[in-house]
C-alpha positions as CSV (number, residue, x, y, z in Angstrom):
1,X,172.7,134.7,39.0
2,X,174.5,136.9,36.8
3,X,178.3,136.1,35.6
4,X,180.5,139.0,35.1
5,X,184.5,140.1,35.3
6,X,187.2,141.6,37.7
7,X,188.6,144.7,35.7
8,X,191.2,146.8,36.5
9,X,193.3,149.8,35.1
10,X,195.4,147.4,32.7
11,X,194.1,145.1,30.3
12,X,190.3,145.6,30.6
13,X,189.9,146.0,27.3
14,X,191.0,142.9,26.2
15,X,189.3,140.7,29.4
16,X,185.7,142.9,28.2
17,X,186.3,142.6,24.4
18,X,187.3,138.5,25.0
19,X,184.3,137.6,27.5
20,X,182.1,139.5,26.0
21,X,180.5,139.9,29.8
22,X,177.8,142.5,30.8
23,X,178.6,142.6,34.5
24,X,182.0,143.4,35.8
25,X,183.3,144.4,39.4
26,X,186.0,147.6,38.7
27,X,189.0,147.5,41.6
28,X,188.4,151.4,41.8
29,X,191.2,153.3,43.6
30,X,189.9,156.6,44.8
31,X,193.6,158.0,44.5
32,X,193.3,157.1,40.9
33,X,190.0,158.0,40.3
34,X,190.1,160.6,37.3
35,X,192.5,157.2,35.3
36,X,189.1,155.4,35.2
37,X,186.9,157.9,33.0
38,X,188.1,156.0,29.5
39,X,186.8,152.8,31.1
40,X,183.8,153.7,32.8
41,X,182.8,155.7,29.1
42,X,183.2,152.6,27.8
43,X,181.3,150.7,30.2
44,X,178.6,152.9,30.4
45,X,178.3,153.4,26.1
46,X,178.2,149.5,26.1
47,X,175.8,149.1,28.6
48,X,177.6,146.9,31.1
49,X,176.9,146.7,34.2
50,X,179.2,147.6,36.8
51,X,180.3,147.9,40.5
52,X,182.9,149.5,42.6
53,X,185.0,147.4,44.7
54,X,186.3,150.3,47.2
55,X,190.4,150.5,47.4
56,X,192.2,153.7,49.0
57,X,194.7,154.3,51.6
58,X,194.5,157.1,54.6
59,X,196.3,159.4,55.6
60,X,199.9,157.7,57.2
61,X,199.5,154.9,54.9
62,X,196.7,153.2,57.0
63,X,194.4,150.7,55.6
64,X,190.7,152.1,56.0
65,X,188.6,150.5,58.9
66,X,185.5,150.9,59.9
67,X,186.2,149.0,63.0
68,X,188.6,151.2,64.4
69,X,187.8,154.2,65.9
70,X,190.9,155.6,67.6
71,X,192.8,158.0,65.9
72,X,190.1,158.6,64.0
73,X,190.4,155.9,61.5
74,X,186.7,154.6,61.2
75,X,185.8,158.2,60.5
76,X,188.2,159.5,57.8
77,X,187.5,155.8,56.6
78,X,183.7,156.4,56.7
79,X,184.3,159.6,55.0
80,X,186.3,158.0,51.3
81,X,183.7,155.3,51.3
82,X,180.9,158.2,51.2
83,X,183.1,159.8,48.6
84,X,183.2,156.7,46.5
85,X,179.2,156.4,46.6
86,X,178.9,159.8,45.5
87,X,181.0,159.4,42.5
88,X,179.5,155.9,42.2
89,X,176.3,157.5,41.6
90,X,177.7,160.0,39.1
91,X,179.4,157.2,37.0
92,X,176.4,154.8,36.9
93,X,177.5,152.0,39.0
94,X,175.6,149.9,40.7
95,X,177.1,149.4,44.0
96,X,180.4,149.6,45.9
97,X,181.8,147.0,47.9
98,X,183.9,147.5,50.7
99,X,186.5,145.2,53.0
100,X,184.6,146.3,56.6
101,X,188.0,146.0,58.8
102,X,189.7,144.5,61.8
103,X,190.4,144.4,64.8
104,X,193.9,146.0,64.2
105,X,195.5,149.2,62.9
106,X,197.3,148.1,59.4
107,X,199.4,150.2,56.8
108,X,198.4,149.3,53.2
109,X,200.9,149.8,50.0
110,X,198.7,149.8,47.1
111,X,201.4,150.3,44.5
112,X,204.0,147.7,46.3
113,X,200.8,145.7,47.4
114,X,202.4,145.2,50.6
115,X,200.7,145.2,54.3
116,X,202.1,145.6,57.8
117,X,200.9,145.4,61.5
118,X,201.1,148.6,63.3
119,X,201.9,147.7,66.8
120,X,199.7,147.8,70.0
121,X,197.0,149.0,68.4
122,X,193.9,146.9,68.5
123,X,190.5,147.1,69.6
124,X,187.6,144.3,71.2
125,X,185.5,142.9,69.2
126,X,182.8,144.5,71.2
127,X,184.2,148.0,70.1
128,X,184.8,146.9,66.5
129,X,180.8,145.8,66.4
130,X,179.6,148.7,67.4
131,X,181.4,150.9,65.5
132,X,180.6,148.9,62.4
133,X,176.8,148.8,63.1
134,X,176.8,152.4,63.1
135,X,179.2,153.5,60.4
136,X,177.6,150.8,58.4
137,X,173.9,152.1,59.0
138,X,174.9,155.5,57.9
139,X,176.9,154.5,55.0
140,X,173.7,152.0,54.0
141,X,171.5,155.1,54.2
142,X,173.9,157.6,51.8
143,X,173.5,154.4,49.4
144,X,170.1,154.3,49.5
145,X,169.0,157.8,48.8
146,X,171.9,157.3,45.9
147,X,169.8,154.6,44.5
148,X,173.1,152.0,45.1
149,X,174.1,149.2,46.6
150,X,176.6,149.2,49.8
151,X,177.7,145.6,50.2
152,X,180.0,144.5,52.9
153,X,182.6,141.8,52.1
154,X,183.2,138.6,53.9
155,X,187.2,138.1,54.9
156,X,190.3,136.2,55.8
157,X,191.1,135.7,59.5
158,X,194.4,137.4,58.4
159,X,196.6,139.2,56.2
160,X,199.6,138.5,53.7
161,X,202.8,140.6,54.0
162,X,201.9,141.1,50.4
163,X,199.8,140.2,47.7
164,X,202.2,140.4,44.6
165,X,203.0,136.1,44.2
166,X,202.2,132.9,46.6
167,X,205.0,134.1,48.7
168,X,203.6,136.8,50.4
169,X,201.4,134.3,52.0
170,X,204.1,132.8,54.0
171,X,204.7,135.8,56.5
172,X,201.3,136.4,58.1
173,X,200.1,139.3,58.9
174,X,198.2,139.0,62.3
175,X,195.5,141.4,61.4
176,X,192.4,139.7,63.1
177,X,190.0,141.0,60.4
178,X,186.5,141.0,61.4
179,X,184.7,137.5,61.3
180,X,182.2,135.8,60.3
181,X,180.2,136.1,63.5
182,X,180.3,139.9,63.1
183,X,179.5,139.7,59.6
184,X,176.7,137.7,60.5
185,X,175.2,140.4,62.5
186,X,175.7,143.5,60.1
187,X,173.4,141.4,57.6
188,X,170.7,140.6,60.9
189,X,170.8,144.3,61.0
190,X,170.0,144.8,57.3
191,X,173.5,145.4,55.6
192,X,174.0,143.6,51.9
193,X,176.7,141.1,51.7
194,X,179.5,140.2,49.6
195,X,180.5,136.3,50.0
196,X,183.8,135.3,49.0
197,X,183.9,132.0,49.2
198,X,188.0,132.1,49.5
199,X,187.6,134.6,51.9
200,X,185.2,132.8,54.2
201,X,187.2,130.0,53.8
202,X,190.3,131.3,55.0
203,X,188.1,133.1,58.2
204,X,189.4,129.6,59.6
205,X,192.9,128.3,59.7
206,X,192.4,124.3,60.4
207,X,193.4,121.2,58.4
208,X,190.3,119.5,59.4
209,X,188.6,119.6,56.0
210,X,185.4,118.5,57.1
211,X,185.3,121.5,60.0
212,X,186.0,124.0,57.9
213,X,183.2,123.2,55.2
214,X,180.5,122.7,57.8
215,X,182.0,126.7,58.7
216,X,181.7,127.6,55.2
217,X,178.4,126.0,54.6
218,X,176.9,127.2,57.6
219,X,177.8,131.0,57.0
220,X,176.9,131.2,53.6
221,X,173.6,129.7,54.4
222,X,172.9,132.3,56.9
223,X,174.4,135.1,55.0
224,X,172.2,134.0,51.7
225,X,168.9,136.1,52.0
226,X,170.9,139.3,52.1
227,X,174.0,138.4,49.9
228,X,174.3,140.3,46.7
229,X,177.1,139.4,45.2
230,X,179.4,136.4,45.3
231,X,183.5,136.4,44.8
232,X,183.4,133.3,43.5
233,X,187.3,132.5,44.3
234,X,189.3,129.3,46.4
235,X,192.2,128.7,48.6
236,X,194.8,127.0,47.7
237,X,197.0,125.5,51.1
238,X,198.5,126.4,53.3
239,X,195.2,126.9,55.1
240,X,196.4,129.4,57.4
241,X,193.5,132.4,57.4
242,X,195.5,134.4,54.4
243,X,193.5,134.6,50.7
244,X,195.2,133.0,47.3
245,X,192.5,134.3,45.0
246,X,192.8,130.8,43.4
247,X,190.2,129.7,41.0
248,X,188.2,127.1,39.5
249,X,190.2,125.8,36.5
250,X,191.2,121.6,36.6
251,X,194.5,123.2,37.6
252,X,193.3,124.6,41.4
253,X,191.1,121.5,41.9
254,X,194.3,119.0,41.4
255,X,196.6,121.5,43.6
256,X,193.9,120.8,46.3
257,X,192.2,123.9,46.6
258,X,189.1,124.2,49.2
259,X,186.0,124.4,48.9
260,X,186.6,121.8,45.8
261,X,184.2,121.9,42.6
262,X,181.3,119.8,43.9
263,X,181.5,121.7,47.4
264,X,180.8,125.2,45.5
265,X,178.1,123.5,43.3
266,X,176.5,123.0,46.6
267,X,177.6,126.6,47.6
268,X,175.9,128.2,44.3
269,X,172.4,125.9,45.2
270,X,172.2,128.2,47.9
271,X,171.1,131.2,45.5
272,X,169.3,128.9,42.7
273,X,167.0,130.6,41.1
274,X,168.3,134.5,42.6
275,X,168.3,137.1,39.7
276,X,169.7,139.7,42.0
277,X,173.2,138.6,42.6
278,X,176.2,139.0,40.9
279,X,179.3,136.0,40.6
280,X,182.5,138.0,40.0
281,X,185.9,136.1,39.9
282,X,189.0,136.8,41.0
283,X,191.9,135.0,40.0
284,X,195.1,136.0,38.4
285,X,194.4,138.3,35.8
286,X,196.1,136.2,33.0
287,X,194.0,133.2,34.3
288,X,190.5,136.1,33.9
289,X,189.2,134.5,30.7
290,X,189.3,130.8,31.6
291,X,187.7,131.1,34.8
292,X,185.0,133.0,33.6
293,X,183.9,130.3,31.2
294,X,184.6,128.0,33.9
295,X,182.3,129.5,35.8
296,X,180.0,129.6,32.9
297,X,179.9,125.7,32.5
298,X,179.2,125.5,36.6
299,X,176.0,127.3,36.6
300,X,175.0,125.3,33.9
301,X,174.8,122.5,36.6
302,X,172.6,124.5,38.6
C-alpha cells in the first residue's frame, strides 16, 4: 500500500514540502483547471505521483451524475469526466476518481460548498444502474487507451447542506446517492474502486454499531480485488448517512468515531501485501500532516 496526501489549490506546498510524500490525490476542479499548472510542474519535476479526484459543476449549477439521465445530466456529466481524463493524460496523472451519483437531481456550490435537493426529480434504482453500467464502461474504455485509471468512489447514503464546518451536517440533504449494492455491481462488471471507509460507513444511518461494521466489513471485502485506492477517512456521530471527513488522530478515536482504530487495522488486512493501491486521507486540511503520520504508524501494524 502506498501512503500519500490530499492537496489542493492552497497550501500544498507546505503539506508536500512537510510530508515529504510521493503519492498525493489533487481535488482538481475542471473550472479551475489552468490555476493547477504551478502545482502539477511541481509534482511532475519531483516525481510524485499523483491522481485526479474529479470536481465540476454543470450547466444550472447541477451536481454531475452519471445516474441521471433526464435532462441530460448523465451525458454532459459523462462528457467533463472524459475531458478530465484527457487532460489527466496530458498532465501525467495517474488516474481520476469520480463520485458516480444518485438517485436525485442536486445543485452543487463549489465556492460556498453548499448543496441543495432539486425537487421531484429522481430516478429508480433500476434506471440509475443501467445508466451507470454504460456510462461507466465507456468512460473505463477512454481511460484505458489513455493508459489511466478511472476509479469509482464509494458514498454516503446522503448529503450535507454544506460542507464548510460540522454544522452543515445537521440539515440533510436527501440525496439517495448510489449504494453500496450498486457499487458492488460496477466492480462485478470490471470498474476500479475507490473505498472510503467514511463514506461506506455513512451508506448506513443506524446506531447499532455492530450492524453497521458487519456492512462495512462485508462491502469492503467484496469490493477488495478491484479497489485501487482507499480514502482512508471516519465518521464522527451523528451517524445519519452524511460524511465528517474525520480522521485517525487519538482526538477522533475519543470523540467516538466509527470504524474505530482496531476496526480499520482489520479494514487495511484486507489489502495486505497489495502494491497497487493508494491510502489517501482526508481530513481537515490543518489536521493533513498528523494524520498522515498517523497513518504511517498504522501500516506499520500491518
Amino acid at each position: 500500500m502506498q501512503l500519500g496526501v490530499k492537496i489542493a489549490l492552497q497550501s500544498w506546498q507546505e503539506v508536500l514540502q512537510t510530508t515529504q510524500a510521493q503519492y498525493c490525490e489533487v481535488l482538481f476542479r475542471l473550472d479551475l483547471a489552468a490555476k493547477f499548472t504551478p502545482m502539477f510542474d511541481h509534482l511532475r519535476t519531483h516525481h510524485v505521483s499523483f491522481g485526479l479526484h474529479f470536481w465540476a459543476s454543470l450547466p444550472g449549477g447541477f451536481e454531475p451524475n452519471l445516474a441521471f439521465e433526464p435532462q441530460g445530466i448523465a451525458d454532459h456529466s459523462h462528457q467533463l469526466m472524459a475531458q478530465t481524463l484527457k487532460l489527466a493524460s496530458q498532465v501525467g496523472a495517474a488516474y481520476i476518481n469520480i463520485h458516480p451519483g444518485s438517485l436525485t437531481l442536486t445543485k452543487i456550490d463549489l465556492d460556498h460548498q453548499s448543496m441543495a435537493l432539486v425537487p421531484d426529480a429522481k430516478v429508480t434504482p433500476e434506471q440509475a444502474l443501467q445508466s451507470l453500467l454504460a456510462r461507466t464502461r465507456q468512460l473505463r474504455q477512454l481511460a484505458d487507451s489513455l493508459n489511466l485509471l478511472f476509479l469509482v468512489e464509494t458514498l454516503p447514503k446522503h448529503g450535507a447542506s454544506h460542507w464548510r464546518d460540522d454544522s452543515g451536517r445537521l440539515k440533510v440533504i436527501l440525496s439517495h446517492n448510489i449504494s453500496p449494492d450498486m457499487i458492488l455491481h460496477l466492480a462485478q462488471a470490471g470498474q476500479f474502486i475507490t473505498n472510503d471507509f467514511g463514506h461506506t460507513t455513512a451508506s448506513w444511518v443506524t446506531d447499532d454499531m455492530n450492524q453497521l461494521w458487519r456492512h462495512v466489513y462485508s462491502t469492503s471485502r467484496q469490493l477488495a480485488p478491484q479497489t485501487k485506492l482507499i480514502h482512508l477517512n471516519t465518521i464522527a456521530p451523528p451517524f445519519n448517512g452524511t460524511d465528517s471527513h474525520a480522521g485517525v488522530l487519538p482526538a477522533d478515536f475519543t470523540a467516538g468515531v466509527f470504524p474505530n482504530r482496531n476496526q480499520i487495522l482489520d479494514l487495511l488486512h484486507l489489502y495486505q501485501n497489495r502494491d497497487d493501491i493508494w491510502i489517501i486521507p482526508e481530513p481537515p486540511a490543518e489536521t493533513m500532516v498528523q494524520n498522515y503520520h498517523a497513518i504511517k504508524a498504522l501500516l506499520q501494524e500491518i
